[in-house]
C-alpha positions as CSV (number, residue, x, y, z in Angstrom):
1,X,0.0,0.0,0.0
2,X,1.4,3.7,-0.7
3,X,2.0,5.9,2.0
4,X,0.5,9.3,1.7
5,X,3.5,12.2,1.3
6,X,2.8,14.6,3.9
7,X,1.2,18.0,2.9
8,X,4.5,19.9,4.2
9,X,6.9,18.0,2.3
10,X,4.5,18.4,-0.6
11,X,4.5,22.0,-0.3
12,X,8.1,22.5,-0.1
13,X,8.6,20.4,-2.8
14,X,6.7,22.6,-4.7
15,X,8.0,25.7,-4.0
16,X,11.3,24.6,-4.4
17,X,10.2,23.1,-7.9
18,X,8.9,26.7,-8.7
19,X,11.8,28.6,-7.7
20,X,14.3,26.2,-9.2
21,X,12.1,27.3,-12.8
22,X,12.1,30.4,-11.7
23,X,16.0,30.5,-11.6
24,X,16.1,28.9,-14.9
25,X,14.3,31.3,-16.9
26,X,15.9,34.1,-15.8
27,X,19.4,32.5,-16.3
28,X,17.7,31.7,-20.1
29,X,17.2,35.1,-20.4
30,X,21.3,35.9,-20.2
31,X,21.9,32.9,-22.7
32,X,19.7,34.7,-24.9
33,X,21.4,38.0,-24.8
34,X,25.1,37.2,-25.1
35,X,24.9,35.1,-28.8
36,X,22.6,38.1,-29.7
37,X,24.9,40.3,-28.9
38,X,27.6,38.7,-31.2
39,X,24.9,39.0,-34.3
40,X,26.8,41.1,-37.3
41,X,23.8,43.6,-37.4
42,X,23.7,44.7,-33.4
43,X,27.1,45.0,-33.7
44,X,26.3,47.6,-36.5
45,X,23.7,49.1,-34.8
46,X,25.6,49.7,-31.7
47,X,28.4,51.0,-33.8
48,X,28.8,55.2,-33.0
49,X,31.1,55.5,-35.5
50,X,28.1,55.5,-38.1
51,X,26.0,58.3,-38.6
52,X,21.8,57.5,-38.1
53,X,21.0,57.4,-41.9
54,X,23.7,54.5,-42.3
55,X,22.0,52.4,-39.4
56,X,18.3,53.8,-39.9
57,X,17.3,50.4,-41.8
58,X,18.6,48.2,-38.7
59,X,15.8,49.4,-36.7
60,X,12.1,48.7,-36.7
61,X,9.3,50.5,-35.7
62,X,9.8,49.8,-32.3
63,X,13.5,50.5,-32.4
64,X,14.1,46.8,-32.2
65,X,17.5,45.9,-33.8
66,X,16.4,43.8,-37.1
67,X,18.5,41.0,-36.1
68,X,18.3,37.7,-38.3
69,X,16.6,36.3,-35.2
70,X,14.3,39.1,-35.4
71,X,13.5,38.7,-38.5
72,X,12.7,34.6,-38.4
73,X,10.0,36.3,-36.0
74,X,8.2,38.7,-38.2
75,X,8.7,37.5,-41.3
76,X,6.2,35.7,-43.8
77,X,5.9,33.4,-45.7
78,X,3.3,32.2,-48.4
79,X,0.8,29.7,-46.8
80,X,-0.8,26.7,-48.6
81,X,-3.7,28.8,-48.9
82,X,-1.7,31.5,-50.8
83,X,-2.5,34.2,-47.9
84,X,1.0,35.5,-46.0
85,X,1.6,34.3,-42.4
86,X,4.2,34.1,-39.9
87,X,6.9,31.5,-40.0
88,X,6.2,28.4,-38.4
89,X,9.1,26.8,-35.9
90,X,10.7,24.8,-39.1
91,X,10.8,27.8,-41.6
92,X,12.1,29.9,-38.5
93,X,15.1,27.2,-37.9
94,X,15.6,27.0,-41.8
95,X,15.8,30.6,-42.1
96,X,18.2,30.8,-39.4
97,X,20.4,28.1,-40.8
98,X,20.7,29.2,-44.3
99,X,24.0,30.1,-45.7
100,X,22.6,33.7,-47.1
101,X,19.8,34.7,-43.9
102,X,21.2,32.9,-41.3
103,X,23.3,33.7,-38.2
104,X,25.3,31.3,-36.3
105,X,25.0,33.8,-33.1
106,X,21.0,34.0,-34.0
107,X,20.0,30.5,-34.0
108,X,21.9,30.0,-31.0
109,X,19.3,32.2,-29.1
110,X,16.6,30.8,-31.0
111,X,17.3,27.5,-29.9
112,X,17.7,28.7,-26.1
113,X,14.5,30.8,-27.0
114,X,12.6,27.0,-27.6
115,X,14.0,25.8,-24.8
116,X,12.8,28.8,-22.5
117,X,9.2,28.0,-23.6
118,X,9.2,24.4,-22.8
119,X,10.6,25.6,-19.3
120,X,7.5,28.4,-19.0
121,X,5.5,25.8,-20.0
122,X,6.7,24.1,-16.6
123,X,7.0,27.0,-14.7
124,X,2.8,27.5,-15.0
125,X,2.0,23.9,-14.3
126,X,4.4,24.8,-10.8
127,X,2.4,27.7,-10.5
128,X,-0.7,25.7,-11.0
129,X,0.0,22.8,-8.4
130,X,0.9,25.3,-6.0
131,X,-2.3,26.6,-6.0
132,X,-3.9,23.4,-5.6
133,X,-1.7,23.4,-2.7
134,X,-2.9,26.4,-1.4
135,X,-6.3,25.7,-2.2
136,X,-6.4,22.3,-0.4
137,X,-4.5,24.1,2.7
138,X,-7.8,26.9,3.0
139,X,-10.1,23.5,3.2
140,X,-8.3,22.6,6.5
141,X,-7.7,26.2,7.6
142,X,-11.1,27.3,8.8
């Protein structure tokens, strides 16, 4: 017969589960930054030798560097229904792996960039069982 876990260790567990994501996201988010910051066009950008009309196209709307990663993002491609749509995670990898669109530094972050979802993907089914916790705890608590 299983023995129950008790409700403490159940809770710590938890938390410790959610912090431990917690952690690895942020740590994700400095493996995302330094390959990005090796990408051939943010060096341009960041380069104050050139004068704003030479580095004017590097920038979107937003004033987000056009990076090849940033533009595996936003750019479309015909769909089988001949309307445009955003790349899909294969066209995105293709894109970034090409010899004439791709970036070495780019798809680096890309691939850390997957990886961070999978881990938010954890991260809110933490979040999730420690509200069950929680929940379960304001049944005993009157």
């Amino acid at each position: 017969m299983k023995q129950a876990i008790p409700f403490e260790t159940r809770v710590i567990t938890a938390l410790a589960n959610h912090e431990r994501l917690l952690q690895q996201v942020s740590q994700m988010k400095k493996q995302i930054g330094a390959p990005l910051a090796e990408c051939p066009v943010m060096k341009k950008a960041g380069d104050w030798t050139l004068s704003a009309e030479q580095t004017k196209d590097l920038y979107d709307e937003k004033m987000l560097v056009k990076t090849h990663l940033w533009e595996a993002f936003n750019e479309t491609v015909e769909s089988d229904y001949g309307n445009q749509v955003l790349m899909g995670y294969e066209d995105q990898e293709i894109h970034l792996t090409e010899e004439d669109t791709g970036c070495e530094h780019c798809y680096a972050a890309w691939r850390v960039i997957q990886e961070r979802r999978d881990v938010r993907q954890e991260l809110g089914r933490a979040r999730r069982a420690l509200r069950m916790l929680g929940k379960s705890a304001l049944k005993v608590v009157p």
